[in-house]
Structure formats: C-alpha cells, structure tokens
C-alpha positions as CSV (number, residue, x, y, z in Angstrom):
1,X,-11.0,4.8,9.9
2,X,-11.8,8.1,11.8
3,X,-14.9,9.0,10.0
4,X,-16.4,5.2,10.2
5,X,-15.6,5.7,14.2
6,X,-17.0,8.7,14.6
7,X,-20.4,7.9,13.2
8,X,-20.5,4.5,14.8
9,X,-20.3,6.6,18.4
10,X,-23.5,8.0,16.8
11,X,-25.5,5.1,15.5
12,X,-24.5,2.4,17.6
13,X,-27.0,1.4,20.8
14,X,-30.3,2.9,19.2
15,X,-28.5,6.2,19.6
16,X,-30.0,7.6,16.5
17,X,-34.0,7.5,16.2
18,X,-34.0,4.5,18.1
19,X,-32.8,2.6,14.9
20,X,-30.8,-0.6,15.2
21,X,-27.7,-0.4,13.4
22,X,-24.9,-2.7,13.1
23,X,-21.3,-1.9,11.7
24,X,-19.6,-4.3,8.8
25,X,-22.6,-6.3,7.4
26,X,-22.3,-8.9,4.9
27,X,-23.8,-9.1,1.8
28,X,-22.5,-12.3,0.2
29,X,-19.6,-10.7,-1.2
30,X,-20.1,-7.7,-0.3
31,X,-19.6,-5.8,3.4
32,X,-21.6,-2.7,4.4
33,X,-20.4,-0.2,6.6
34,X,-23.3,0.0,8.3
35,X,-26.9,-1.6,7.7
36,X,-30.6,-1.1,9.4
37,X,-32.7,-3.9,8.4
38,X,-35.2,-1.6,9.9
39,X,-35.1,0.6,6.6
40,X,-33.2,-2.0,4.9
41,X,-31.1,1.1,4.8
42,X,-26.9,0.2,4.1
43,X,-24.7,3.9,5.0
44,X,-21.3,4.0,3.2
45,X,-18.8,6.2,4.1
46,X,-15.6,6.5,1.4
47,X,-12.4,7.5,1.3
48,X,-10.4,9.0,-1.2
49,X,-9.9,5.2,-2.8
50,X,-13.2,5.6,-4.6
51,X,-12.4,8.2,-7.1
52,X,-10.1,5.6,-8.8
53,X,-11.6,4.3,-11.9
54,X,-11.5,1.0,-10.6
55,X,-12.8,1.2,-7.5
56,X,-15.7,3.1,-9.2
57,X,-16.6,0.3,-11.8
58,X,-16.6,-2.3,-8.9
59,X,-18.7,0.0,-6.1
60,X,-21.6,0.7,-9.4
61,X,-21.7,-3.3,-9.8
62,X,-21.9,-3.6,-6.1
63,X,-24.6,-1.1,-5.3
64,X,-26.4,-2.5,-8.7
65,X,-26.4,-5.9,-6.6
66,X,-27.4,-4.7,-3.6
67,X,-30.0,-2.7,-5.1
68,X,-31.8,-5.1,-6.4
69,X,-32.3,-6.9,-2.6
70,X,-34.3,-3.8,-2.3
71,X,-31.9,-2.4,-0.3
72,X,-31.3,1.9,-0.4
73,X,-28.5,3.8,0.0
74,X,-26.5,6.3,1.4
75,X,-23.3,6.8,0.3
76,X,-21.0,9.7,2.5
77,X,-17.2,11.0,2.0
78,X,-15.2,10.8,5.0
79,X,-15.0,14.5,5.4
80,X,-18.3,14.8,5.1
81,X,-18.3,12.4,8.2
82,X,-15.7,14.6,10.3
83,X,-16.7,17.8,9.3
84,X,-20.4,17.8,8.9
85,X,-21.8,15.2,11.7
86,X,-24.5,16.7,12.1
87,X,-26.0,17.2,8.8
88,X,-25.0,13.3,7.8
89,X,-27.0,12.4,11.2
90,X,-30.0,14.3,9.6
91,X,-30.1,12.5,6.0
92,X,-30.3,9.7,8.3
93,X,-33.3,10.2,9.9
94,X,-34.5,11.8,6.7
95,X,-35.3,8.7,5.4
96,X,-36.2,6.7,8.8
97,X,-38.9,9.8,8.5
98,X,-40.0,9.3,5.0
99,X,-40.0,5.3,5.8
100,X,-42.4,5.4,8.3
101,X,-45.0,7.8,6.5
102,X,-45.4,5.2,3.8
C-alpha cells in the first residue's frame, strides 16, 4: 500500500522524534500498522475498505479491545497519507509532545 510505504520512509529508524516505531504489530488477533510502545501509541492508515459497514462494526470492536490495553490511537486515510505528509507527521509528534509533559 502506497500510503503505509510512504509513512514507513518517515517513521522507521527513529526518523521521527527519535521514536521507535515498528510496522505490522500484533495484537493477539489483531495487527497494527504501526505501534510505539514508547507512547503505547498504534497509527492506522485505511483505505477505502473501511467505509463498508462491516469493516466498520469489526474495526469499533477492534479499537474497543485495543483500547482497553491502554493503548491510543491514530487512525489516518490513505490520502491523507499521500497528500498531507506533513501534517500526519505533526499529529504524530503532537502526542509524543503532550506524552512527555505528563
């Protein structure tokens, strides 16, 4: 997937605040795109697939789970990916920075 690529090329390495990020985490049944265990912090980027209605059901039961591992999200489309890198980038260290004021 071109947007999951793209922000990979961003996050991977500590590229991005010196964050550790790793690409297709599992979850027990679940997989994240990408997860910090830093900020316990999981980054989705969807497609198109998840305006079906049952895609929808299943992704509110999976964030549900997830959620209550204490676990946040960020959920982005894929053109928001491609066409907005930037601003995606800074959501991400939009919460790295309200993390480490705590």
């Amino acid at each position: 997937m071109p947007a999951e690529r793209l922000l990979w090329q961003h996050l991977r390495n500590r590229k991005l605040g010196a964050l550790k990020f790793v690409r297709q985490h599992p979850f027990g049944r679940y997989v994240a795109d990408f997860y910090c265990a830093e900020l316990r912090l999981v980054v989705e980027i969807e497609g198109g697939i998840h305006n079906e209605a049952g895609q929808q059901e299943y992704d509110r039961m999976r964030f549900e789970e997830l959620e209550l591992r204490g676990l946040r999200f960020l959920r982005f489309s894929n053109s928001e990916v491609l066409q907005n890198t930037r601003r995606v980038l800074q959501q991400i260290v939009a919460v790295k920075n309200e993390a480490w004021k705590k």
